[in-house]
N, C-alpha and C positions, 0 to 999 in steps of 0.2 A: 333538371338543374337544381330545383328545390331538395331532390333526395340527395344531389353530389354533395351540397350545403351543409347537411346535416350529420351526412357520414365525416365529412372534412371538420367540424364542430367538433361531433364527437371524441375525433382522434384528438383534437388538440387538445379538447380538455381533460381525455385519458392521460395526458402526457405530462400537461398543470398541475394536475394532480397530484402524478405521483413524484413533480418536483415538490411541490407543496405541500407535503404532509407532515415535513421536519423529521428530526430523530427518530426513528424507531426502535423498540429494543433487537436485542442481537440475537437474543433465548426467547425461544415460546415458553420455557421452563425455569426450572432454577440455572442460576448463573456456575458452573463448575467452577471448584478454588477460591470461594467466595467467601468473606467472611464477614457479614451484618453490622452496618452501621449509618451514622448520618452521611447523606447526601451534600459532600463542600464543593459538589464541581462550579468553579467558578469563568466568566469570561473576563478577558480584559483586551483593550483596544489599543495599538501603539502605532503611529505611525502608519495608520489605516490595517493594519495586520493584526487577526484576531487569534489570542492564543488562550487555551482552553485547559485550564490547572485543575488538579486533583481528579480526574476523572476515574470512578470505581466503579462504575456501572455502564458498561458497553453500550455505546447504540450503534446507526447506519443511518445515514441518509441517501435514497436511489433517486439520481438523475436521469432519465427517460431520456432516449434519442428518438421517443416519438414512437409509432409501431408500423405496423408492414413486414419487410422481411425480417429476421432475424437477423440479430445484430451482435457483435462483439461487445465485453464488457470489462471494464477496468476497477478492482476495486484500489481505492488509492488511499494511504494510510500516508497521512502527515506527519512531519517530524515535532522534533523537540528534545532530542536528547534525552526521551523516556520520563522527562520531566514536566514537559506540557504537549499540546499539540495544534501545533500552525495552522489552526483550522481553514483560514481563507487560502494566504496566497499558494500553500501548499496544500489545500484541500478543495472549497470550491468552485475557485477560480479555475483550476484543471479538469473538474466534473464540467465545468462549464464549456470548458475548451473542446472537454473530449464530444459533447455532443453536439458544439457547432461541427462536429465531422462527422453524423452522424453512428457514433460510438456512444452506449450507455455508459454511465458511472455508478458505482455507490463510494462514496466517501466514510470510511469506514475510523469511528470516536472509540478506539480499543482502550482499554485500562490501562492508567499507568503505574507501574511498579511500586508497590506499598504494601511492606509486610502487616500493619496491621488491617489490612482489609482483604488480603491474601494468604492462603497458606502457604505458597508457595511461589511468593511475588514474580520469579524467573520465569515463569513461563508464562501468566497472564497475558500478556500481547501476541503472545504466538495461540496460545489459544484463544483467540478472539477474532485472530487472525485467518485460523484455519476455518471457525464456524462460519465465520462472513464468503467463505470459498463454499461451504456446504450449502449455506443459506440462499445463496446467488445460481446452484446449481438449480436447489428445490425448485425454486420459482422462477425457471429459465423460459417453461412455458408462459407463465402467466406475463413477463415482463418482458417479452419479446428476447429472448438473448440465445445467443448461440452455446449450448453447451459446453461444444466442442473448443469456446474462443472464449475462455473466462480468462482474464490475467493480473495480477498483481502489479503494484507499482506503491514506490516508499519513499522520501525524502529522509535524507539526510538518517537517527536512529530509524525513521518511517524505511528507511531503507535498508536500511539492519532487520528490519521484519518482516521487508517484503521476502528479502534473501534468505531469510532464517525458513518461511512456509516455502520457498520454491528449493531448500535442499533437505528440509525435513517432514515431508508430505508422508512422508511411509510407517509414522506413526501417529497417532491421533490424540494429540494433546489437553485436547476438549473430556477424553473417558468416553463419548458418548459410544464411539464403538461400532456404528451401523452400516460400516461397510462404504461409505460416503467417498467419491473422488476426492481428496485434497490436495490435489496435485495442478497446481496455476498452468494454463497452457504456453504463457510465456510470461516472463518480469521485465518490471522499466524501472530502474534505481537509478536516481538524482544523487548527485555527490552522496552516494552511502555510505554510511560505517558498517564496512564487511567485516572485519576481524575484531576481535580483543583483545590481539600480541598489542606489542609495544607503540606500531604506529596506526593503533586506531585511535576511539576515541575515548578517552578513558573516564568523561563524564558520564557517555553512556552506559559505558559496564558497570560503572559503580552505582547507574541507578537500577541498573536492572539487577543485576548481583548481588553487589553489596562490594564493600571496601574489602572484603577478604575473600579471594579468588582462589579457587584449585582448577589444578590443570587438567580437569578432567572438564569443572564449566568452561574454563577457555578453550580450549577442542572443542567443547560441544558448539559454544556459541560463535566460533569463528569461523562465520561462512565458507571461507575460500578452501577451508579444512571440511567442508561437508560434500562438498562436489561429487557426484557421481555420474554416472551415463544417461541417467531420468531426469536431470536438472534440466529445466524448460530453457527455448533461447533467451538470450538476455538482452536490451537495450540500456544504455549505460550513458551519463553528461555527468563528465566531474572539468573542475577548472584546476588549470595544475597550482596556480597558487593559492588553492586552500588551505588556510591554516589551521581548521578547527578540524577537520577530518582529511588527512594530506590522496592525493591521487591515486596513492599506491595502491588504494583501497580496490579502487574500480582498476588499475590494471593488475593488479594478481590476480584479480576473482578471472576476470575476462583471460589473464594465464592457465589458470586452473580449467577454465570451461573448455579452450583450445586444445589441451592436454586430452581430452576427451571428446573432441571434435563435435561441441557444441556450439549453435550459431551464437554467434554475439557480437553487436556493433556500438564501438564504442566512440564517445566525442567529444576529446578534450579541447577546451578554451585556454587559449595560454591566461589569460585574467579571467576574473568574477568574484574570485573569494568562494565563499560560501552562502548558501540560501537563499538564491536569487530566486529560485522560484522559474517562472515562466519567460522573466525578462532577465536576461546577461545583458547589463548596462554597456558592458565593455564592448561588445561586437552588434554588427545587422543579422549575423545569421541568428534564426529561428530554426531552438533545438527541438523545436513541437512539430515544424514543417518536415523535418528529417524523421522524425517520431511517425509522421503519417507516412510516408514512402516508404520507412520501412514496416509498417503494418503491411502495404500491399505487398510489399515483397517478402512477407510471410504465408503471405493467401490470408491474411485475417480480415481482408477488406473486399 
C-alpha cells in the first residue's frame, strides 16, 4: 500500500509540475525573424479576462492530463485580433477544460504582429505556430502525448492561425528546415477569422499585414483559399450573429473542406455574438461536451 502511495504522489506531482512551471520559451535557440529589443509585454485584467499586449517574445505553457497511457494533445492559440491575446478565457481556462477530459494542452503566447521587432511581421504567428507543433512532437515521449494525436485549436484571429498551420504545413515557416511533421492531426476553430476577402476580419489583416494588401497576401492568407486534400478534419462553433467576424467564415472553410471530402463538424448558435469563449450565455448546450464526442468519434479518445 505504501509503494501504491508513492507511485500515486509521484504522478501527481509529475503532473503539478509541469502545470507549474509558467511560460516557457518556444526556441532552445535564437528566435527566427526576430529583431532585438525591450521586452513591453504587458497584462491587463478586465472584467476577470486576462489579455496579454505587445508580446515579441514567444513562450508555451504545457498543461499535463497527468501520465499513463498516452494521450491526445491540444495546442490552443488564443485570440485577439493579432493585437493582444485572450490569455485566460480563451487560453487557460480551455487547457483547463481539456484536461479535466483527460486531454493534455499547451497554450501556446505566439508573437504578435510588429514590424519593428520583426522582419517580416506576417508570418511571425504562424511561425511560432508551427514551432509549438514541432516542439510538442519532440517531447511527445517525455510528456506522455500521442504523436500521432497532436491538434491545433484558435479563437477568433487564434483561429486565423490555427487554420493558417493546418492548410500551410508543407512549408516550414520557422527556416529551421529538419524535416519535422507540421502538419496538426486535426483543428478546433471558435468563431475564426478564415479569410481576408471582404467579409472577414479586417482588424486582423491590417494587423497582421499592414493597411496595404496584395492579392497575392490575401490568397495567401485566406484560409478557405489554402484547402487541399492534407488539411486535417476540422471542428468548428461560430454564432450566426457575429458581428465582429460574420459566420460565413466557418461555413466556407467547412465548403471548401467538403469539396474535398474532409471531415468537419460544424455548430452554429443562432445567438452569442462573438468571444464567448467556453460559455454561450445565450443557450444550455455545451459546445465543449460536443467537442468531446466528437474526439471519440475520431478515434482520438
Amino acid at each position: 500500500m505504501k509503494k501504491i502511495l508513492l507511485t500515486l504522489f509521484s504522478i501527481l506531482n509529475l503532473s503539478f509540475c509541469l502545470m507549474a512551471q509558467g511560460p516557457q520559451a518556444l526556441y532552445s535557440g535564437a528566435i527566427p525573424n526576430f529583431i532585438d529589443g525591450p521586452n513591453e509585454q504587458n497584462v491587463a485584467v478586465t472584467n476577470g479576462i486576462s489579455r496579454i499586449a505587445k508580446v515579441t517574445i514567444p513562450t508555451y505553457q504545457f498543461y499535463s492530463a497527468g501520465t499513463g497511457s498516452m494521450k491526445p494533445c491540444v495546442i490552443v492559440c488564443p485570440g485577439g485580433g493579432y493585437g493582444i491575446l485572450a490569455s485566460s478565457h480563451e487560453g487557460s481556462d480551455i487547457a483547463k477544460k481539456f484536461n479535466e477530459k483527460g486531454i493534455h494542452a499547451l497554450v501556446l503566447f505566439y508573437r504578435l504582429p510588429d514590424a519593428k521587432r520583426q522582419v517580416d511581421k506576417r508570418i511571425a504567428p504562424l511561425q511560432d505556430a508551427q514551432q509549438a507543433i514541432r516542439l510538442t512532437r519532440q517531447h511527445a515521449s517525455e510528456w506522455g502525448i500521442d504523436p500521432k494525436k497532436i491538434g491545433i485549436m484558435g479563437f477568433s484571429a487564434g483561429g486565423h492561425l490555427a487554420a493558417s498551420v493546418a492548410t500551410h504545413f508543407n512549408k516550414d515557416y520557422t527556416g529551421i528546415n529538419d524535416g519535422a511533421n507540421l502538419r496538426p492531426d486535426f483543428q478546433i476553430l471558435l468563431y475564426p477569422v478564415i479569410s481576408f476577402r471582404s467579409f472577414g476580419h479586417q482588424g486582423s489583416a491590417k494587423n497582421l499585414i499592414g493597411p496595404a494588401m496584395s492579392e497575392d497576401d490575401l490568397h495567401l492568407f485566406s484560409n478557405e483559399e489554402q484547402v487541399s486534400a492534407q488539411t486535417p478534419p476540422a471542428f468548428l462553433v461560430h454564432a450566426a450573429d457575429d458581428k465582429a467576424v460574420p459566420v460565413k467564415n466557418s461555413l466556407l472553410y467547412v465548403e471548401k473542406l467538403s469539396d474535398l471530402n474532409i471531415s468537419s463538424d460544424l455548430h452554429v448558435y443562432a445567438k452569442g455574438g462573438h468571444g464567448f469563449g467556453l460559455n454561450n450565455k445565450t443557450t444550455s448546450d455545451d459546445w465543449f461536451e460536443s467537442l468531446f464526442k466528437w474526439f471519440k468519434s475520431q478515434s482520438l479518445l
